[in-house]
N, CA, C and O atoms as CSV, one atom per row, in Angstrom:
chain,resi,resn,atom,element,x,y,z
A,1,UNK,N,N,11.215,-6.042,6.445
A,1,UNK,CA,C,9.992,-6.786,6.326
A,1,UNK,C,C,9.842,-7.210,4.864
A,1,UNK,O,O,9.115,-6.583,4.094
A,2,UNK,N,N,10.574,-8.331,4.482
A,2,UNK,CA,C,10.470,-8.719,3.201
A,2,UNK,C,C,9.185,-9.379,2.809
A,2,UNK,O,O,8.667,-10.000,3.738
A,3,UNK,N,N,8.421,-9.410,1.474
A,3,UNK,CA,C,7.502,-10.075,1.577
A,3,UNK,C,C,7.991,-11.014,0.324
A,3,UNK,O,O,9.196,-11.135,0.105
A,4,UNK,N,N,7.102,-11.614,-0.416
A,4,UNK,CA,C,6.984,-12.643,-1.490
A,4,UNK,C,C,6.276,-12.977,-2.451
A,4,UNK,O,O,5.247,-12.303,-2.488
A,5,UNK,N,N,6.381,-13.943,-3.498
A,5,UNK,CA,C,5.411,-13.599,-4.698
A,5,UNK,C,C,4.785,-15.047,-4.623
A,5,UNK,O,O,5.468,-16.020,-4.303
A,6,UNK,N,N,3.420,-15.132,-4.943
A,6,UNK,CA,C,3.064,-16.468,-4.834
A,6,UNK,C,C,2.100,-16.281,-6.483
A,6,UNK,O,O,1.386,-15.416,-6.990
A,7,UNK,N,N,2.750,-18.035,-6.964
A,7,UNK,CA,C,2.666,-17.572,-8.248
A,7,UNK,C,C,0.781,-18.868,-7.947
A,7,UNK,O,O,0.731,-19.732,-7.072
A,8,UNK,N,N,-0.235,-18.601,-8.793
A,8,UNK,CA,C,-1.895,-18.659,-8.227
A,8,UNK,C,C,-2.168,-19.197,-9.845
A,8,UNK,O,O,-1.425,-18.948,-10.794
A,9,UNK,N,N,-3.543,-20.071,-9.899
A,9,UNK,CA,C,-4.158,-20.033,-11.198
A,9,UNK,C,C,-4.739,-19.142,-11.284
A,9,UNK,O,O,-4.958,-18.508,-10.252
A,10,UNK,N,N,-5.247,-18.684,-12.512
A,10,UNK,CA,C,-6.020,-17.881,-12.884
A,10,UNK,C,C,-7.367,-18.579,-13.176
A,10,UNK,O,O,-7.573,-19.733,-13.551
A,11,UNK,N,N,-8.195,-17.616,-12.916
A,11,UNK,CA,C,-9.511,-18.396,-13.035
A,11,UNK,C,C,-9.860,-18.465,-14.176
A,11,UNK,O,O,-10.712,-19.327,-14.394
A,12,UNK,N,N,-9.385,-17.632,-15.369
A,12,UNK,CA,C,-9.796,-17.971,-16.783
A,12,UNK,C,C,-8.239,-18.798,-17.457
A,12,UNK,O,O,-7.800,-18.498,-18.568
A,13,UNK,N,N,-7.934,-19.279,-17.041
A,13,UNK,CA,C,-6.561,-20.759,-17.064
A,13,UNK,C,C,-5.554,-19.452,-17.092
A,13,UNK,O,O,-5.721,-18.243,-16.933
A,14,UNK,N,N,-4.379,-20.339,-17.386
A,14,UNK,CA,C,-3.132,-19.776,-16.683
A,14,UNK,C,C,-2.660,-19.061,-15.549
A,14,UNK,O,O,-3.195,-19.594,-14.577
A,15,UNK,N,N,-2.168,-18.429,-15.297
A,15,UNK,CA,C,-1.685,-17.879,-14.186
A,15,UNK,C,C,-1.282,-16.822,-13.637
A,15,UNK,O,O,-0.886,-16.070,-14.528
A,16,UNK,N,N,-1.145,-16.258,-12.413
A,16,UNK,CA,C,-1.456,-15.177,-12.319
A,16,UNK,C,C,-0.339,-14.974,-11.022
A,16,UNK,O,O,0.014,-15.998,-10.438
A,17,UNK,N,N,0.143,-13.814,-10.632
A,17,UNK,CA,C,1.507,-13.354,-9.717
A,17,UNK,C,C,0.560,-12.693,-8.548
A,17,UNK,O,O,-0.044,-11.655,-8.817
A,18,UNK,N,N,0.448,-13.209,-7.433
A,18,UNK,CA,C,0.350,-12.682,-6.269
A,18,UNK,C,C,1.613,-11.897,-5.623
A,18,UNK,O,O,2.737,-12.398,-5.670
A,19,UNK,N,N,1.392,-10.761,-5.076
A,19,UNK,CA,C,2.884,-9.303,-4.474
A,19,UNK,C,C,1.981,-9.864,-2.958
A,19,UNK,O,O,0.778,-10.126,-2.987
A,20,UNK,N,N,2.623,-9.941,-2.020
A,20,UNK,CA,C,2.649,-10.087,-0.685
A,20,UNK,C,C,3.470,-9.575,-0.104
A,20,UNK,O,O,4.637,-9.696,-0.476
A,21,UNK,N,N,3.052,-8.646,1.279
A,21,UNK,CA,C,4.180,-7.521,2.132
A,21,UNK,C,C,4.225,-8.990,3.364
A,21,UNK,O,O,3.335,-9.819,3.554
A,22,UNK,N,N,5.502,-8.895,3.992
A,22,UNK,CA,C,5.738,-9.302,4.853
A,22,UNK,C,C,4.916,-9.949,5.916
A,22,UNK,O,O,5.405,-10.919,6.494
A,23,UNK,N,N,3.671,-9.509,6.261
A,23,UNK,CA,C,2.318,-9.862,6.884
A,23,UNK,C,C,1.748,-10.744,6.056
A,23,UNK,O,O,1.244,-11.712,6.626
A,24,UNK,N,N,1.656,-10.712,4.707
A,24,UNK,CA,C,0.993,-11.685,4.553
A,24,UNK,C,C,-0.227,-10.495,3.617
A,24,UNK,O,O,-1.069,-11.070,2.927
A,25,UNK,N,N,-0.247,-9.595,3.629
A,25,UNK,CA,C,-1.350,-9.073,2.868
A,25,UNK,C,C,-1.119,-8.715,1.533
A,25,UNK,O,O,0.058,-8.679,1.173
A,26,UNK,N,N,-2.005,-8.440,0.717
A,26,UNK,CA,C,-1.760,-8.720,-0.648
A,26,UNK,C,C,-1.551,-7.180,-1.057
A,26,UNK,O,O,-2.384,-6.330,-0.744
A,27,UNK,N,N,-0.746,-6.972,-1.554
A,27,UNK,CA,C,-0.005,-5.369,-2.285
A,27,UNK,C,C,-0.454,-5.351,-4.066
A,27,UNK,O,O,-0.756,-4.299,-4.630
A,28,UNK,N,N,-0.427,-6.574,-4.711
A,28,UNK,CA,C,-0.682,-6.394,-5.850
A,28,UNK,C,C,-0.890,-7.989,-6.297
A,28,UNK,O,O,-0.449,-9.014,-5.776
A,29,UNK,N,N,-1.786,-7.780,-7.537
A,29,UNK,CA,C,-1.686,-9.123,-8.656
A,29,UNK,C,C,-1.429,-8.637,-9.630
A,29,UNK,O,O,-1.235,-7.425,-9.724
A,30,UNK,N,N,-1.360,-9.457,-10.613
A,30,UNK,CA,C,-0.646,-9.352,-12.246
A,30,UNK,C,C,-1.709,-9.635,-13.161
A,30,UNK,O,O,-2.777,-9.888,-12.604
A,31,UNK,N,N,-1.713,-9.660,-14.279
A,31,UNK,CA,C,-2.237,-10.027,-15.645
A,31,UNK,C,C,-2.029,-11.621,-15.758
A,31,UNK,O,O,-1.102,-12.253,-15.250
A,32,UNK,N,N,-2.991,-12.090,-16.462
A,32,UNK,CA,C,-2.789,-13.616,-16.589
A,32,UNK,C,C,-1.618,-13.845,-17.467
A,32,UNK,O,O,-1.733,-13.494,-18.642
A,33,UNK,N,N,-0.514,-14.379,-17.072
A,33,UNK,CA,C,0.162,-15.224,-17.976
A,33,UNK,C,C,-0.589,-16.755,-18.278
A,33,UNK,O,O,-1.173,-17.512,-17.503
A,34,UNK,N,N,-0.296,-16.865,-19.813
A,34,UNK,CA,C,-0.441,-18.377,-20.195
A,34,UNK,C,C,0.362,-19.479,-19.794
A,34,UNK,O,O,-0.040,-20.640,-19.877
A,35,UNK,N,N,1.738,-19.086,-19.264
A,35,UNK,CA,C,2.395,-20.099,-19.016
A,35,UNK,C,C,3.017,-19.736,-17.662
A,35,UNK,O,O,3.141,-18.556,-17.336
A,36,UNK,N,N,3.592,-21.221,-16.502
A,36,UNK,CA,C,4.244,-20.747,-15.812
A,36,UNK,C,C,5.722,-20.352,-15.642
A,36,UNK,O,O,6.277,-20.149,-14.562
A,37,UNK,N,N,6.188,-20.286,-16.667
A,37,UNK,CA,C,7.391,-19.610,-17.540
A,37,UNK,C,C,7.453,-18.362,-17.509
A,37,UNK,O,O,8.412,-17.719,-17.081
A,38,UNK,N,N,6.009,-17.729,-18.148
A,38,UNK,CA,C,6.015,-16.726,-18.844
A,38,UNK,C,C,5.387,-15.822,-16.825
A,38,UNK,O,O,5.567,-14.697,-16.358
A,39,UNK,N,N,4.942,-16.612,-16.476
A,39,UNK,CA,C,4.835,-15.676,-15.028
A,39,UNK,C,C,5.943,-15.709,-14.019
A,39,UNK,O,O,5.936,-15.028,-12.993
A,40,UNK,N,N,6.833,-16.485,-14.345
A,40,UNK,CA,C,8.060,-16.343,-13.613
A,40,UNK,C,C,9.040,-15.050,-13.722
A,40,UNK,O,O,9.695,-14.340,-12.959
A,41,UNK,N,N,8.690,-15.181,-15.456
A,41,UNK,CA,C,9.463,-13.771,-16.175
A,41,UNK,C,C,9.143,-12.282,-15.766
A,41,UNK,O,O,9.752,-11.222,-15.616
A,42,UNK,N,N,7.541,-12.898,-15.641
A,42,UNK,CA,C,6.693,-11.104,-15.121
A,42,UNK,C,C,7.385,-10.984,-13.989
A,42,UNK,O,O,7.821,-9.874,-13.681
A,43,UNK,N,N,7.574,-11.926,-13.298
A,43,UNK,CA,C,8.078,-11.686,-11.657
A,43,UNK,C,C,9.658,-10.877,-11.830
A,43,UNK,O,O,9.709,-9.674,-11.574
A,44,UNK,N,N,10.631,-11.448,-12.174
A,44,UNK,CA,C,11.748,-10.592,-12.617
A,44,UNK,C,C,11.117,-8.979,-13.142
A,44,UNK,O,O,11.063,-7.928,-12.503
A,45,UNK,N,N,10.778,-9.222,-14.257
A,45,UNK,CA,C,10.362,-7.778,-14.610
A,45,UNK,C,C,9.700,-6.755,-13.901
A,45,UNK,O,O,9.668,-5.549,-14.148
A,46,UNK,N,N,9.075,-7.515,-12.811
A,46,UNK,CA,C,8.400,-6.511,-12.004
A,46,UNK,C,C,9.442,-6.117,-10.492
A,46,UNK,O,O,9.390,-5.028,-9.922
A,47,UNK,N,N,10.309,-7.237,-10.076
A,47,UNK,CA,C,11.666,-6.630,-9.124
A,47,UNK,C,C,12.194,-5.684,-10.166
A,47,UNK,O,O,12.228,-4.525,-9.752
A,48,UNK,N,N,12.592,-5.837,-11.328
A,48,UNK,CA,C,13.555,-4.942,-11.708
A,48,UNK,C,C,12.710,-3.707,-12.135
A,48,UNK,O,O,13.524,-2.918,-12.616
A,49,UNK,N,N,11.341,-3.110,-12.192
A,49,UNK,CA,C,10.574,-2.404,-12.462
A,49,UNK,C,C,10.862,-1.184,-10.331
A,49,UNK,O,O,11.050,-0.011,-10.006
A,50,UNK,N,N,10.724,-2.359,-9.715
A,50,UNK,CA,C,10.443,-2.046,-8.573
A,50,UNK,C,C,11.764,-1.427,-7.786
A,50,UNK,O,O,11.644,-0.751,-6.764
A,51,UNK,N,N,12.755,-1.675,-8.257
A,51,UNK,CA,C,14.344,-1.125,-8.104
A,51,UNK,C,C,14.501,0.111,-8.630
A,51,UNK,O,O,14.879,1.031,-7.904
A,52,UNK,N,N,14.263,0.285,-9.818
A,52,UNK,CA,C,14.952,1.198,-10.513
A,52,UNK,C,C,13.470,1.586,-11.215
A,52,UNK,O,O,13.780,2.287,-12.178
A,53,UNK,N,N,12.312,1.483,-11.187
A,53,UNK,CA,C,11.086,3.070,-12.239
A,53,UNK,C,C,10.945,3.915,-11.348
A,53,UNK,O,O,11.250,3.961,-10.156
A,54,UNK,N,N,10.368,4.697,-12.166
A,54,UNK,CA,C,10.282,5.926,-11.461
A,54,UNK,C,C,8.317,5.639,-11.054
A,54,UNK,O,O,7.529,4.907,-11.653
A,55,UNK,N,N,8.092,6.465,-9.946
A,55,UNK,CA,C,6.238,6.783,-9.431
A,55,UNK,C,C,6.167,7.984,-10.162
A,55,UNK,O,O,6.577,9.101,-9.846
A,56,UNK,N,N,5.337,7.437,-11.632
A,56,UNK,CA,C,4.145,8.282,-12.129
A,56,UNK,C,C,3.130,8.772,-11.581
A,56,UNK,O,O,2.222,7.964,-11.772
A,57,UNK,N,N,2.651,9.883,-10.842
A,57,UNK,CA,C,1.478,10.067,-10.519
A,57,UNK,C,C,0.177,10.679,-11.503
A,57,UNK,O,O,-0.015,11.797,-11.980
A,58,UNK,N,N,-0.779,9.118,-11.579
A,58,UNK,CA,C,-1.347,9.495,-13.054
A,58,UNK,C,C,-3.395,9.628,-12.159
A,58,UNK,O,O,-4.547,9.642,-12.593
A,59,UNK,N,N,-2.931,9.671,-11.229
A,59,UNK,CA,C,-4.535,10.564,-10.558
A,59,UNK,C,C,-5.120,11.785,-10.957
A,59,UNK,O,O,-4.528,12.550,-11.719
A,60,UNK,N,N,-6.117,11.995,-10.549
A,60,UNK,CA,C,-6.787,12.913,-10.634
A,60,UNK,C,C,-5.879,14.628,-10.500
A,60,UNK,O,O,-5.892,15.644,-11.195
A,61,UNK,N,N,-5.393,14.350,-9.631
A,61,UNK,CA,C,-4.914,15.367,-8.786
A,61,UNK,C,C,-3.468,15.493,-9.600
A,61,UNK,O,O,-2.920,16.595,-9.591
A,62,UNK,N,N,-2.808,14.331,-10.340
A,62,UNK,CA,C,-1.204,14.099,-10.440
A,62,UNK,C,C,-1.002,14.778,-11.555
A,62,UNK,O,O,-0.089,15.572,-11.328
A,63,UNK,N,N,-1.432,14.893,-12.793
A,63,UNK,CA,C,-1.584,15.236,-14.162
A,63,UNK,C,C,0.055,14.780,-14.686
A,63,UNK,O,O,0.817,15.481,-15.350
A,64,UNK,N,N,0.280,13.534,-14.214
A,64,UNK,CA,C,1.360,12.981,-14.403
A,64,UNK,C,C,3.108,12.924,-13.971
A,64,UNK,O,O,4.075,12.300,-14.407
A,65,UNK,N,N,2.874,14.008,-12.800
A,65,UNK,CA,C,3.918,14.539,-12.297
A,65,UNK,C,C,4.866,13.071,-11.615
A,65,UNK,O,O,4.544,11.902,-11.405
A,66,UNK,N,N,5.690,13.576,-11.494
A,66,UNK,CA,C,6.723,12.267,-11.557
A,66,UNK,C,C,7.158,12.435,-9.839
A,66,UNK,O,O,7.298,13.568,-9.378
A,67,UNK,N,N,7.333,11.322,-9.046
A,67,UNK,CA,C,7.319,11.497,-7.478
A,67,UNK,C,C,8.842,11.049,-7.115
A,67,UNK,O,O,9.354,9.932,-7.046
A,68,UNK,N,N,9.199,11.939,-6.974
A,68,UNK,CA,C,10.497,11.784,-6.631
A,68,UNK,C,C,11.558,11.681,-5.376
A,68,UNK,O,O,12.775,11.496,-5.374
A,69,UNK,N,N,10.331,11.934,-3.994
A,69,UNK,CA,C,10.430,11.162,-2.746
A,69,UNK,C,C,9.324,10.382,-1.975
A,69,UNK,O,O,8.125,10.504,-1.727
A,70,UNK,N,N,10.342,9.522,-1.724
A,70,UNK,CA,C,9.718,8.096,-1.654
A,70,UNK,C,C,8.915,8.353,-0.076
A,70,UNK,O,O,9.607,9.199,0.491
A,71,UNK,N,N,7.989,8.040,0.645
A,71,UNK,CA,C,7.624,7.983,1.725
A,71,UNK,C,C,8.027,6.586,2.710
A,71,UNK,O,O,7.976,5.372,2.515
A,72,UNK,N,N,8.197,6.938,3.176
A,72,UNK,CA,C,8.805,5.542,4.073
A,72,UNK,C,C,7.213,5.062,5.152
A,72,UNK,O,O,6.652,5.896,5.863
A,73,UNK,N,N,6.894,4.067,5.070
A,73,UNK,CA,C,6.408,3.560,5.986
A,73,UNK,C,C,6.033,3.907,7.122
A,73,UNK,O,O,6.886,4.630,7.637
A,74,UNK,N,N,4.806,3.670,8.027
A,74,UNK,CA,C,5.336,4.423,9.574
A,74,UNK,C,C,5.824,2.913,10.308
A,74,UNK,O,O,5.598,1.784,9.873
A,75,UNK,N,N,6.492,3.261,11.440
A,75,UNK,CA,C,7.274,1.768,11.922
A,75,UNK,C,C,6.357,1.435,12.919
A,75,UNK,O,O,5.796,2.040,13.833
A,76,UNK,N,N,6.367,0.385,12.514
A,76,UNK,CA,C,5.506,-0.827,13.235
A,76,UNK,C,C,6.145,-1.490,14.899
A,76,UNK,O,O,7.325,-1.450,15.247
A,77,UNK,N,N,5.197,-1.959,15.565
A,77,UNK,CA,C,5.841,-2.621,17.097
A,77,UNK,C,C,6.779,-4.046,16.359
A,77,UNK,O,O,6.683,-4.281,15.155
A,78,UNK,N,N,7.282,-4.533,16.894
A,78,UNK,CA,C,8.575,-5.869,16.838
A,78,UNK,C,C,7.630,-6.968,16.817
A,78,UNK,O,O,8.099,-8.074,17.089
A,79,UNK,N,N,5.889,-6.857,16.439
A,79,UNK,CA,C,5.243,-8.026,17.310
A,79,UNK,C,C,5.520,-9.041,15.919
A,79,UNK,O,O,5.512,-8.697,14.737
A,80,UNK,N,N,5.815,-10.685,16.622
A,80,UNK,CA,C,5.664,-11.826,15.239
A,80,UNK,C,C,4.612,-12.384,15.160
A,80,UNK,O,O,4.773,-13.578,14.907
A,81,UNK,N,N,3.317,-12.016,15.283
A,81,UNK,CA,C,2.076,-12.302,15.153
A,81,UNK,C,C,1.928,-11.079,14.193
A,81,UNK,O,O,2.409,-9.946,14.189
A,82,UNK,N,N,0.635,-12.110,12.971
A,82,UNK,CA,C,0.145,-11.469,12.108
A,82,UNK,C,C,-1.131,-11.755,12.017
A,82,UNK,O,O,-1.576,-12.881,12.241
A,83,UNK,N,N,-2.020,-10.486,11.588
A,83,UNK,CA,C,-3.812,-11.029,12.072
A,83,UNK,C,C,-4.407,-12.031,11.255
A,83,UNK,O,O,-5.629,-11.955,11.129
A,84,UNK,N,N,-3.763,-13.026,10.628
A,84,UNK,CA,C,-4.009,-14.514,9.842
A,84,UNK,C,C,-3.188,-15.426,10.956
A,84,UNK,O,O,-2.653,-16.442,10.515
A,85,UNK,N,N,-3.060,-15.157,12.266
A,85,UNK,CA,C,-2.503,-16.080,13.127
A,85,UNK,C,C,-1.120,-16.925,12.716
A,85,UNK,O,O,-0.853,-18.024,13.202
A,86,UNK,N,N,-0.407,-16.329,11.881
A,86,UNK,CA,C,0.805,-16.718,11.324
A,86,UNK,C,C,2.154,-16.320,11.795
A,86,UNK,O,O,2.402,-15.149,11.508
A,87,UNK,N,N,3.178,-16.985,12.480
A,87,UNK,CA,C,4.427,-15.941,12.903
A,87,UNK,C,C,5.201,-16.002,11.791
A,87,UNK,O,O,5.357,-17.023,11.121
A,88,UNK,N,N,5.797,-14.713,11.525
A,88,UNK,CA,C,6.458,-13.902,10.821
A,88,UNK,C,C,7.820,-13.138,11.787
A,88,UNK,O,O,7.773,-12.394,12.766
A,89,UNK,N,N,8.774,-13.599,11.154
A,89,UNK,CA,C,10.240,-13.316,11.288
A,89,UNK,C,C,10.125,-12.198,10.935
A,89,UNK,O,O,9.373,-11.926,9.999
A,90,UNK,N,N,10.971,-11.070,11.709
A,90,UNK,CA,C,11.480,-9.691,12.064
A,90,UNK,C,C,13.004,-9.994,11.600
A,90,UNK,O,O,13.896,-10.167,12.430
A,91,UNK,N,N,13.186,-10.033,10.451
A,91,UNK,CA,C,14.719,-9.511,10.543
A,91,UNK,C,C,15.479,-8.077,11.283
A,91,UNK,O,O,15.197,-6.910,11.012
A,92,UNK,N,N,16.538,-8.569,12.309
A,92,UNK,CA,C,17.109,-7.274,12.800
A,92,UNK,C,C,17.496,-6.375,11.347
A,92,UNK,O,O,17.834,-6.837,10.257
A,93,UNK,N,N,17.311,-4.862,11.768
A,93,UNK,CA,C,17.947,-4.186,10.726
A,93,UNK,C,C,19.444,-3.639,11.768
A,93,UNK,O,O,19.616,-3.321,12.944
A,94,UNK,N,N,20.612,-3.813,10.088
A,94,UNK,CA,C,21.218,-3.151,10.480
A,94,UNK,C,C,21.889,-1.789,9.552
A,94,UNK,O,O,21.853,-1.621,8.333
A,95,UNK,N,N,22.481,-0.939,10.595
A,95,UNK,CA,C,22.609,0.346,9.895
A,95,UNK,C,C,23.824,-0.029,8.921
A,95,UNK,O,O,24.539,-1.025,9.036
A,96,UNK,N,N,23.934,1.154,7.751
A,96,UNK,CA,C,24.939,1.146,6.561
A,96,UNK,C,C,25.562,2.385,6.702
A,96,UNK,O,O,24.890,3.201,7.334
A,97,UNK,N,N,26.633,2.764,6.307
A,97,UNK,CA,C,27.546,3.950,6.390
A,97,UNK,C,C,29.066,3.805,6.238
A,97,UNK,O,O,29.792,4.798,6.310
């Protein structure tokens, strides 16, 4: 379920990085970049942030402890309807080994 980045104005000018999951719902935004250069770049920096950092847990509860298994998702039905009335492609997964 791949999602995508949609690059948005910012309401105080320049621009700003929309994170979108596969549905269509919004996972994260960014800091205003001034240019759309300079938000293209955040976008790289934030795949390669998203590959390889580590989850700081800097909550209440975390006192900074570092998370070192990942939780997986719970799995969803095969449906290509999304509740913005949009169809969305299911890539088959296939296994690695």
């Amino acid at each position: 379920m791949a999602g995508h980045f949609e690059l948005v104005d910012a309401p105080d000018g320049g621009y700003r990085v929309r994170m979108l999951d596969g549905s269509g719902d919004l996972m994260a935004i960014s800091v205003t970049f001034p240019t759309k250069r300079a938000a293209v770049a955040g976008i790289a920096m934030a795949r390669e942030i998203a590959g390889t950092g580590l989850i700081r847990d800097c909550s209440s509860k975390g006192a900074g402890a570092v998370i070192r298994e990942l939780v997986r998702p719970a799995s969803t039905p095969k449906d290509t309807s999304s509740s913005r009335g949009r169809k969305v492609s299911k890539a088959p997964r296939t296994a690695v080994g």
